[in-house]
N, C-alpha and C positions, 0 to 999 in steps of 0.2 A: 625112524625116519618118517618123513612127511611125503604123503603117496601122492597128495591132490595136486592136481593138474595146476603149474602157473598161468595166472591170466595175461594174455598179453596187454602190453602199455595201450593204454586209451588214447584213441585218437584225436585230434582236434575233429567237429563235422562244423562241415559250412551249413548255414542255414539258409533254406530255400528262399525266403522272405528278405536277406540282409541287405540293408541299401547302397547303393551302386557308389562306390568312391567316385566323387569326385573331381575333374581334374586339378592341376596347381592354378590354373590357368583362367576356368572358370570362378572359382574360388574368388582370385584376385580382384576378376574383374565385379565378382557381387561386392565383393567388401569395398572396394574402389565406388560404384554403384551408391554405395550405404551412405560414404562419405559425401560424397556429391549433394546427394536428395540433402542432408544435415549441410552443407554450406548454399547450398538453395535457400534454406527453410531461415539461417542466419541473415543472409543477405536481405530477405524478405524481413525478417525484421526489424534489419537496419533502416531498410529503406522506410519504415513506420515512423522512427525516430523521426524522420525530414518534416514530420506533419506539426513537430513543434516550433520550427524555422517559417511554416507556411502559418501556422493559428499565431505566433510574435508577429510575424506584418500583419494580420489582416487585424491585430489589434492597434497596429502604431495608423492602419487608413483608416479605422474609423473613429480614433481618441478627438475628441477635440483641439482646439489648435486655440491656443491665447500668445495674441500678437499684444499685448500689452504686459509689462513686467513691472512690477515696484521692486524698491529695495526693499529685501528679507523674502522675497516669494521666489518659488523655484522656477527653474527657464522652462520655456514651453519644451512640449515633448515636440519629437522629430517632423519632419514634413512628412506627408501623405506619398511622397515618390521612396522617401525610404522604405516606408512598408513594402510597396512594391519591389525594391531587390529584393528586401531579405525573401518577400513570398517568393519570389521568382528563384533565388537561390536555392530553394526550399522545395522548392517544385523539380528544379535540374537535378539537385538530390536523390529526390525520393525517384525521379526517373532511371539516375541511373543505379539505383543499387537493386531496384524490382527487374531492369535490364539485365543487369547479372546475373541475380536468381532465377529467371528464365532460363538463359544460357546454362546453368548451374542444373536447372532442371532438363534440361533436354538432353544437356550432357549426362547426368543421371540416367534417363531412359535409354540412349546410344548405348552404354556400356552394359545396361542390364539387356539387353534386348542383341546385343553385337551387331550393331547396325551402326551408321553415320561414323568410321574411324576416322577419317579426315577431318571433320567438325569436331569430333571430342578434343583433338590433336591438338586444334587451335583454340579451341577452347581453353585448356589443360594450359598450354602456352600465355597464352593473355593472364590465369589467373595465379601464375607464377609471381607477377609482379604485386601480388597481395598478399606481402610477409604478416609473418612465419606462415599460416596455415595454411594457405592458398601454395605457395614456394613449392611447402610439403606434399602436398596433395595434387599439384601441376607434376613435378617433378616423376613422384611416384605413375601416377597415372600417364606420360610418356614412356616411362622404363618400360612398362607393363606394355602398351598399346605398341611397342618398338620391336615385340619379340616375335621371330616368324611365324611362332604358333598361333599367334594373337590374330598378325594380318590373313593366317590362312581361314580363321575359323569365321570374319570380317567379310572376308570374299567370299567365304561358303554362304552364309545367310545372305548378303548380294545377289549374289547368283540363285538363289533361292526365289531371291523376290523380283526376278525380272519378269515379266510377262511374255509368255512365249506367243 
């Protein structure tokens, strides 16, 4: 027979150091965060794109203009007012998509920071109407911003930051 003592089963040990879970909560709201700054950063680049609608007019106001035509030659290029839409179109453009990406960027910081819930709110809503990903990412980031835990933890940093 076998005299020696059994060892008892090993424990699991927590370690002093391990990092704090967590919550679902918080989680959601960085990842939601991630997203935002990344449809900021798109918008912003869309809005770059407008600067090719703004550099085609300002080539059609300063091309020359031949009011005289023969037969076999090509028709003069556009009037000096067309360049102006198109810049001007080009301009409204690039206005509003840098507009969005602000919005897109504050709403980014609101969510990271748990601050501005009502802004994010309406934000999230307006960019709902920018299928698919915008829908995606409105949608989501309502659910999220809808759950009591969300509005409690909203009012807690609130309440945090009023001035006594």
């Amino acid at each position: 027979m076998n005299t020696q003592p059994t060892q008892p089963p090993i424990q699991p040990t927590t370690m002093p150091h391990a990092p704090m879970m967590v919550s679902r909560d918080h989680e959601h709201l960085k990842v939601l965060s991630i997203c935002w700054y990344v449809i900021a950063g798109l918008n912003t680049l869309g809005g770059c794109f407008a600067t090719i609608y703004i550099a085609m007019g300002a080539a059609f106001m300063v091309a020359p203009i031949n009011t005289t035509t023969q037969p076999g030659q090509p028709t003069p290029p556009p009037p000096e007012a067309l360049g102006g839409v198109i810049m001007g179109v080009g301009g409204c453009l690039m206005a509003f998509a840098l507009g969005i990406a602000a919005l897109s960027f504050f709403t980014a910081r609101g969510l990271a920071r748990q601050r501005n819930r009502t802004f994010c709110m309406i934000v999230a809503g307006i960019t709902c109407l920018s299928v698919p990903i915008g829908t995606v990412l409105g949608v989501f980031t309502l659910l999220v911003l809808s759950r009591p835990s969300v509005k409690q933890m909203f009012a807690h940093n609130a309440a945090a930051q009023q001035p006594v």
